[in-house]
Backbone bond lengths (Angstrom), bond angles and torsions (degrees), N, CA, C in turn:
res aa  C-N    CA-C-N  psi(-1)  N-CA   C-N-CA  omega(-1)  CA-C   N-CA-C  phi
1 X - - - 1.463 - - 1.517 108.99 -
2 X 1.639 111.14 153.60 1.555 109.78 -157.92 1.387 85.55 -83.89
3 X 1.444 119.18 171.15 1.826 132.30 -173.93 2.035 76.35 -110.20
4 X 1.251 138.32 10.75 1.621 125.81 176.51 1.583 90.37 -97.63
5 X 1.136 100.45 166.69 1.924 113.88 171.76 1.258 95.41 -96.46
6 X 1.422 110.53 135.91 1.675 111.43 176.33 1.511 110.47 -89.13
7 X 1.091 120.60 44.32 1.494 117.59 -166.49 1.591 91.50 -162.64
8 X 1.698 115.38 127.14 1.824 100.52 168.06 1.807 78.67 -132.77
9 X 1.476 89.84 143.33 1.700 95.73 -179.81 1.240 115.50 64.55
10 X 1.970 107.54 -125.25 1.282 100.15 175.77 1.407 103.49 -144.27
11 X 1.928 88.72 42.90 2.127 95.60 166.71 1.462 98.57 -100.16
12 X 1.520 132.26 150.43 1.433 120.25 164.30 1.567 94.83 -89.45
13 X 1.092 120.39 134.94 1.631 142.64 161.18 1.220 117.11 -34.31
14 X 1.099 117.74 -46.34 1.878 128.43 -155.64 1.918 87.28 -87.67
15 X 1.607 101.46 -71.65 1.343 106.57 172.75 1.243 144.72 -32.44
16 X 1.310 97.25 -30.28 1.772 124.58 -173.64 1.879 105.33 -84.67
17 X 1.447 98.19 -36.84 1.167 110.37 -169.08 1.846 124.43 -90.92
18 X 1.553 95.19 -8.17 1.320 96.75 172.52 1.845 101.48 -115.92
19 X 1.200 120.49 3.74 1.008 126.53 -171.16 1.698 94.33 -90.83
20 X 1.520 110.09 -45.91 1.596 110.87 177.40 1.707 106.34 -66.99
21 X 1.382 115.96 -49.27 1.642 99.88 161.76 1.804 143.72 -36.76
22 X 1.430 81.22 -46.63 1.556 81.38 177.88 1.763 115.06 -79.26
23 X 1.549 111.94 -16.66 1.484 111.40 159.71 1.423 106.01 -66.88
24 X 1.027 132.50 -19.26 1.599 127.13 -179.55 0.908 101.11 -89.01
25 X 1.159 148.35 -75.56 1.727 140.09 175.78 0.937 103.31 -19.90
26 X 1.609 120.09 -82.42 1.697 115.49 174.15 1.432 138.10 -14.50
27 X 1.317 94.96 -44.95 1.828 125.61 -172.37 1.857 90.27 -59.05
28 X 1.519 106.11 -55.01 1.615 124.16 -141.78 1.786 79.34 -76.16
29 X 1.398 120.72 -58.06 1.366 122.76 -151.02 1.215 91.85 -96.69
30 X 1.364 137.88 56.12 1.637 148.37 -161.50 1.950 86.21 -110.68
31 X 1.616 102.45 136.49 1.518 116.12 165.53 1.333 120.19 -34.62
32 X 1.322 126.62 154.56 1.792 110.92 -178.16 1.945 88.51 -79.37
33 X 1.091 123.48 -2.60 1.570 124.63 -169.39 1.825 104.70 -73.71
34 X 1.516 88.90 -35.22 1.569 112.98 -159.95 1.368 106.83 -92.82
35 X 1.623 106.60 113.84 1.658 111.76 177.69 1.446 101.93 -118.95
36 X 1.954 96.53 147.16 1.340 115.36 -174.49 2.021 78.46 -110.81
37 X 1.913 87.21 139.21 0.888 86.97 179.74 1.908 131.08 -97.94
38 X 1.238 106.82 -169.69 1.603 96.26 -169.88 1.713 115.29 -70.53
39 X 1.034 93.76 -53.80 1.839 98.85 148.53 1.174 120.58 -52.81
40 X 1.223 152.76 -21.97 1.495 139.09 168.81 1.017 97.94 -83.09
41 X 1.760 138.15 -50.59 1.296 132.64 -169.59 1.508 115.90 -65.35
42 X 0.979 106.64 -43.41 1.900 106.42 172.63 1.711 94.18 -55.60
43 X 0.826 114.99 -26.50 2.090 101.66 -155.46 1.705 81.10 -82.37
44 X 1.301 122.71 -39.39 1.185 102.14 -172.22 1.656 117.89 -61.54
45 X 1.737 90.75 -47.15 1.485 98.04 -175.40 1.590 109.97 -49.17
46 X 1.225 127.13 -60.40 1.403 123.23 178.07 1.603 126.41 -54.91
47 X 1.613 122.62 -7.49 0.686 153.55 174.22 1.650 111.92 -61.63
48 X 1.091 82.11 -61.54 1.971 109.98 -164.39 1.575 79.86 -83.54
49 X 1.425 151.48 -41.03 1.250 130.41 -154.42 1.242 108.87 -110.19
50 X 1.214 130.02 4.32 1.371 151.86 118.87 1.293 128.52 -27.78
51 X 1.053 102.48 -53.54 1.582 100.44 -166.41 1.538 101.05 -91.88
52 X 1.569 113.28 -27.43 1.784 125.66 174.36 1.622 100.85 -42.95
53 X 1.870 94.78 -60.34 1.477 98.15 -146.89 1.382 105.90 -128.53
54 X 1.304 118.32 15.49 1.621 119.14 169.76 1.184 123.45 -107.11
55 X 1.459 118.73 167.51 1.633 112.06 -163.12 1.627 112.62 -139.21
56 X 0.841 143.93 167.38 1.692 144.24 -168.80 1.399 90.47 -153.77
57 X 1.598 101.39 116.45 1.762 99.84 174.49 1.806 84.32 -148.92
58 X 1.513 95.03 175.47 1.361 128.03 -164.07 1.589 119.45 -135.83
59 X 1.044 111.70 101.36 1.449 97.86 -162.65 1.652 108.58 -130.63
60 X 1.095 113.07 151.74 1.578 113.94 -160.11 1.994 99.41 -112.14
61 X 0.898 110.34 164.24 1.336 124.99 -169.89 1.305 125.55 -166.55
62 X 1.716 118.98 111.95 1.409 135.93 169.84 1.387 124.26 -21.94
63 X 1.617 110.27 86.94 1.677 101.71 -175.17 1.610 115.72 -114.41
64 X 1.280 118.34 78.11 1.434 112.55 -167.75 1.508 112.36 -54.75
65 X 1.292 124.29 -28.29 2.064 116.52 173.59 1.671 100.97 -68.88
66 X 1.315 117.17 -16.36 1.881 108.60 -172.90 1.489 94.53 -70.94
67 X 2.130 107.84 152.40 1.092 117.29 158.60 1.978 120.93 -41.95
68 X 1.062 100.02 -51.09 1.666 93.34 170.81 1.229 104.32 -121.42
69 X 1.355 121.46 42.60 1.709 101.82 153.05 1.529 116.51 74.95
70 X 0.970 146.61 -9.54 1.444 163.78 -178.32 1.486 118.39 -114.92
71 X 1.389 127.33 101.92 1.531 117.39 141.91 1.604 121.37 -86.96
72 X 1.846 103.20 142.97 1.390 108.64 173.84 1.584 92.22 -93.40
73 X 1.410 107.35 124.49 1.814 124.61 144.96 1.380 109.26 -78.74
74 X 1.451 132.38 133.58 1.216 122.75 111.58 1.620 131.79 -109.18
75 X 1.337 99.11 -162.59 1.566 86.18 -149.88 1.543 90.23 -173.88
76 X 1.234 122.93 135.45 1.149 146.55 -147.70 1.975 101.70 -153.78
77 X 1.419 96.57 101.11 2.093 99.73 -153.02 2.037 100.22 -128.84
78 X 1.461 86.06 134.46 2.162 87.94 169.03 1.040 91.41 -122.69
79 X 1.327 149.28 145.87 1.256 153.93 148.89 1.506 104.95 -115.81
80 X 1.728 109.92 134.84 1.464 125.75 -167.39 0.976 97.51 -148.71
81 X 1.592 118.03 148.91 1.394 117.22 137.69 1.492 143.17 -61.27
82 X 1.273 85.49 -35.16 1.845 106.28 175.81 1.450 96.76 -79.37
83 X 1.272 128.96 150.69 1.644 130.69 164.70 0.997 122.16 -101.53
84 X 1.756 113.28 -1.09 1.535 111.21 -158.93 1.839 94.83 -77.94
85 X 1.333 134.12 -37.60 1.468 113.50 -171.77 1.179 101.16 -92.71
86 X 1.441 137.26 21.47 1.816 120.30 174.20 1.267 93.79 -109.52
87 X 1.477 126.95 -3.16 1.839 121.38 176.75 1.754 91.21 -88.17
88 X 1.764 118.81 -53.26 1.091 119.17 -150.34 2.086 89.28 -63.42
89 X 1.382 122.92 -18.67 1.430 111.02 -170.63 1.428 96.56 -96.00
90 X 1.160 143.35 1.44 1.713 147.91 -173.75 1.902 76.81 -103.65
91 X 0.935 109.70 -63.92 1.968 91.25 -160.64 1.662 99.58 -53.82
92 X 1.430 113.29 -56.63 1.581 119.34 -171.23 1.693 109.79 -52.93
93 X 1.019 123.65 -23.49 1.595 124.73 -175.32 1.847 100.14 -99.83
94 X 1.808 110.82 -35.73 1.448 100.23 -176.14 1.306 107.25 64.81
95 X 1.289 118.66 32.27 1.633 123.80 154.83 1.709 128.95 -177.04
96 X 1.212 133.84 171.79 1.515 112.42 -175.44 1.783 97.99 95.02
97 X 1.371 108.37 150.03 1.281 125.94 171.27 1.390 139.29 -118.47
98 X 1.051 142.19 131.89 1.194 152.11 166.02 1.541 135.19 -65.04
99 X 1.644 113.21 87.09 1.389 108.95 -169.14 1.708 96.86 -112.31
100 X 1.322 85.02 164.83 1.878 107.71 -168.86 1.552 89.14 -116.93
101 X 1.784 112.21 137.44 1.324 117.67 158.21 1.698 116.39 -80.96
102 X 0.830 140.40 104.44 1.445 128.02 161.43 1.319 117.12 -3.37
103 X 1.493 112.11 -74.60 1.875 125.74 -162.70 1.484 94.54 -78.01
104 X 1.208 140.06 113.63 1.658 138.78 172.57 1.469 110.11 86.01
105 X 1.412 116.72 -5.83 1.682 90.46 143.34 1.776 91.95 86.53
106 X 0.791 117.81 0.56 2.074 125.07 -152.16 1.584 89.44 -96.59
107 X 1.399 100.28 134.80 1.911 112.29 -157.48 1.866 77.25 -133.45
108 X 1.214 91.19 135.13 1.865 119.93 -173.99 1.588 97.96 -139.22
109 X 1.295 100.65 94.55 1.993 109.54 143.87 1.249 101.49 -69.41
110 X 1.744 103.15 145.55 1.199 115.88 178.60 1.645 110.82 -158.40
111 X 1.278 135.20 132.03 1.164 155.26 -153.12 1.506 101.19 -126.93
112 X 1.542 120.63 105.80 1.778 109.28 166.83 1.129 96.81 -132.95
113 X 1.556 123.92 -4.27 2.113 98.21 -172.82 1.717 95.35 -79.60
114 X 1.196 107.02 133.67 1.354 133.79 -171.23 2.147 93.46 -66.66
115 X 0.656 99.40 -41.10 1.940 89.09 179.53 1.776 96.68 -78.58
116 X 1.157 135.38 -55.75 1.796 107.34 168.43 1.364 115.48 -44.28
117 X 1.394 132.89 -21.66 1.286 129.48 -151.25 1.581 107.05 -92.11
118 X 1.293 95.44 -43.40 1.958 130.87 164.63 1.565 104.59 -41.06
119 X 1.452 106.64 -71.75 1.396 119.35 -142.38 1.444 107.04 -111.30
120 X 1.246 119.80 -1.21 1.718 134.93 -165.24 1.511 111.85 -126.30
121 X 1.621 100.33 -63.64 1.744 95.85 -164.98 1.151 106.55 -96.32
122 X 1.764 127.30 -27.86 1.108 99.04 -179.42 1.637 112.05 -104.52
123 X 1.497 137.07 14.08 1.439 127.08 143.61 1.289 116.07 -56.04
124 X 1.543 104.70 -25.52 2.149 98.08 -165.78 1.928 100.43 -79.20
125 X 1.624 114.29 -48.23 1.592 110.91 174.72 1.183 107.24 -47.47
126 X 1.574 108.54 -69.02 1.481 113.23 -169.10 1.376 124.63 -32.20
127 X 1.663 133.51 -21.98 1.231 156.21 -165.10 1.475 99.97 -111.10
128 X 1.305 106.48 -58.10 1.766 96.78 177.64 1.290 115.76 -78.87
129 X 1.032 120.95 -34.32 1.998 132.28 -169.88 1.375 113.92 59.45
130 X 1.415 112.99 163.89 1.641 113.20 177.16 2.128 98.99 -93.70
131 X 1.424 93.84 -170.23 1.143 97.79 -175.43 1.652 94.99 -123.68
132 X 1.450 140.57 -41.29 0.946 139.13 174.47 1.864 126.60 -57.42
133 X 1.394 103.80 140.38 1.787 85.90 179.02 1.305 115.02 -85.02
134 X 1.299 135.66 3.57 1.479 118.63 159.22 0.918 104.45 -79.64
135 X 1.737 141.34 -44.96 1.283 130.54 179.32 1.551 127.42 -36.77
136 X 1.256 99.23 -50.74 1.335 118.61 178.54 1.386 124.63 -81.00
137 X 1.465 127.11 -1.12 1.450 128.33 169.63 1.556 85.36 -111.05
138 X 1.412 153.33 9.13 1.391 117.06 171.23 1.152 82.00 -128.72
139 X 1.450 138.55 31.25 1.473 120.24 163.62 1.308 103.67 -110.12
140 X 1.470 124.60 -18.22 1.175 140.04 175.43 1.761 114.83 -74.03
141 X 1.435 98.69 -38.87 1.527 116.04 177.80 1.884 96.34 -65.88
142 X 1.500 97.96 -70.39 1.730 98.75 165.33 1.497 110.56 -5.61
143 X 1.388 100.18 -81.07 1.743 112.67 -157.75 1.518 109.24 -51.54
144 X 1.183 108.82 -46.22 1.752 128.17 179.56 1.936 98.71 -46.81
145 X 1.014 101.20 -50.21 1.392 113.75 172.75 1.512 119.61 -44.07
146 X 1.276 92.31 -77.27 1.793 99.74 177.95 1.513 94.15 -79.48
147 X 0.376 175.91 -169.64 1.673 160.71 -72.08 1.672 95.92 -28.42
148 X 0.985 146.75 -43.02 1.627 138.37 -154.38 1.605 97.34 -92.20
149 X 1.593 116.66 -42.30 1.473 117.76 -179.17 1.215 110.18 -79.16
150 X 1.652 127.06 -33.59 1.282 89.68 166.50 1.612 133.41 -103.19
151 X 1.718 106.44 24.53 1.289 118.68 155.36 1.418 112.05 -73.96
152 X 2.111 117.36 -11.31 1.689 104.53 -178.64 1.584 103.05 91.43
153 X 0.997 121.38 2.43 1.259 116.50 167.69 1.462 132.44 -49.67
154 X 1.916 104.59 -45.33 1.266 116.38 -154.82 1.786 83.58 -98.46
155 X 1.710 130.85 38.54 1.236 101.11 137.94 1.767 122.36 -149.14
156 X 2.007 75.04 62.03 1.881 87.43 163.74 1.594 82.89 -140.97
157 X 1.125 109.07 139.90 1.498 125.90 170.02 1.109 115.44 -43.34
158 X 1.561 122.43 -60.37 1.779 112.24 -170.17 1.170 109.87 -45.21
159 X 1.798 117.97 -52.25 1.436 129.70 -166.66 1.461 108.66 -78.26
160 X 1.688 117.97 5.79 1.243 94.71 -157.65 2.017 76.06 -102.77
161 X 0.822 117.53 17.12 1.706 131.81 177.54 1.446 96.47 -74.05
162 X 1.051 123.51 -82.25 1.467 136.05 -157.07 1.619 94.29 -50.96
163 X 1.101 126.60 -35.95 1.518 124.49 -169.58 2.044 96.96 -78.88
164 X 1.003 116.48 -22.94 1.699 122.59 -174.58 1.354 98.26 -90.30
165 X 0.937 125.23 -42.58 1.590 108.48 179.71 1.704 102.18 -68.41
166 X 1.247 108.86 -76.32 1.474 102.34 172.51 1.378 131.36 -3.76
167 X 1.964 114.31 -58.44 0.919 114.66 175.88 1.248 134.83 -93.62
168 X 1.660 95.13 13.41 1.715 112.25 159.52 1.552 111.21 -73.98
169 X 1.153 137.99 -26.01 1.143 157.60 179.64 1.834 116.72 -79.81
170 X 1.565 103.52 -24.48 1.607 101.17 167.59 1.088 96.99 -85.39
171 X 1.551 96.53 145.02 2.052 120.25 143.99 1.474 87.44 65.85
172 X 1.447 113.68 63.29 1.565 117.70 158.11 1.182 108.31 -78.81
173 X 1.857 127.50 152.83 1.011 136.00 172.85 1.531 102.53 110.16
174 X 1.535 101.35 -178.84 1.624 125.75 -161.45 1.658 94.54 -81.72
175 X 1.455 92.65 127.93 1.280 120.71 175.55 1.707 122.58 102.00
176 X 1.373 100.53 -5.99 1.196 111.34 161.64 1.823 138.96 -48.56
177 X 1.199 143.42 96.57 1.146 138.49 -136.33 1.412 102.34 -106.34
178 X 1.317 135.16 129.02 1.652 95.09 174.29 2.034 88.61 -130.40
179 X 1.168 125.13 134.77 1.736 119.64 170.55 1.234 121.82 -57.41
180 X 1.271 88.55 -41.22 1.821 106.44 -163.27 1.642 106.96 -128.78
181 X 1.015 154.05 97.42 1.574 159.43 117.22 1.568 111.45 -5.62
182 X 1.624 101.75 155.99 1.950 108.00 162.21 1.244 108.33 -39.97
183 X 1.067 108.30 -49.99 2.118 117.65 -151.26 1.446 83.29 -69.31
184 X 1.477 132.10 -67.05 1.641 126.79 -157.78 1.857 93.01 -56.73
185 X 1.220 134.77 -30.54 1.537 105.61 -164.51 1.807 103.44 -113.94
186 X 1.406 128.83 -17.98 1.285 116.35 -171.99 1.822 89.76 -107.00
């Protein structure tokens, strides 16, 4: 049995996910009458390369002027070498920035103002969905997230709990980084 919850909210995972398959089959084995259009097909494509190579993290940061000392980041990130699909996902979202590393040349879109994140990135997944189940339990975890910050949650301590466990629960596995832990902020 998976250690993920097969249920986020009130989509079932498994269901959701073969239900978006068999619209893809459909899509593929579509009438020669029947056109998918150029805009649906990019949403897929970015879709699928999204979920390959994009990431949804949460990250906290030392704020001694904050009521408790803590900002929640999130952050919604593609990192490529090539730039051509992290511009084509900065035009398609109409927000988020494009930085270049110096050493390797390595180009990172990145999305943190919490109202694009609201009203931009996660209406466009939520509509397209991933196909993978990690994708889909930490994009779901994601949403749970920004839904609490921008209800204001993450700036009273008790509530800013429920958002830390949560994001103990994103981006499980090796390579996972975290600065700060429960224990360092409550």
């Amino acid at each position: 049995m998976s250690s993920y919850p097969t249920q986020i909210g009130t989509n079932d995972c498994s269901i959701w996910r073969y239900s978006f398959l068999f619209v893809m089959i459909k899509a593929v084995k579509k009438r020669p009458e029947q056109k998918i259009s150029r805009k649906d097909r990019l949403s897929y494509y970015l879709a699928g390369f999204v979920d390959g190579e994009g990431s949804f993290n949460v990250s906290l940061r030392k704020k001694p002027d904050y009521k408790i000392k803590w900002q929640v980041v999130l952050s919604f990130n593609v990192s490529q070498k090539d730039i051509t699909v992290l511009e084509i996902l900065r035009k398609t979202f109409n927000c988020g920035i494009i930085k270049t590393r110096k050493r390797g040349g390595l180009h990172l879109f990145e999305v943190t103002s919490i109202q694009d994140i609201n009203q931009k990135v996660i209406p466009y997944f939520s509509k397209i969905g991933f196909i993978s189940n990690t994708k889909i339990v930490n994009f779901g975890i994601f949403k749970k997230i920004a839904r609490l910050v921008q209800e204001g949650k993450h700036k009273k301590l008790d509530s800013l709990e429920e958002i830390l466990v949560l994001r103990e629960r994103l981006n499980l596995g090796k390579g996972r980084k975290r600065k700060y832990s429960i224990k360092d902020i409550l």
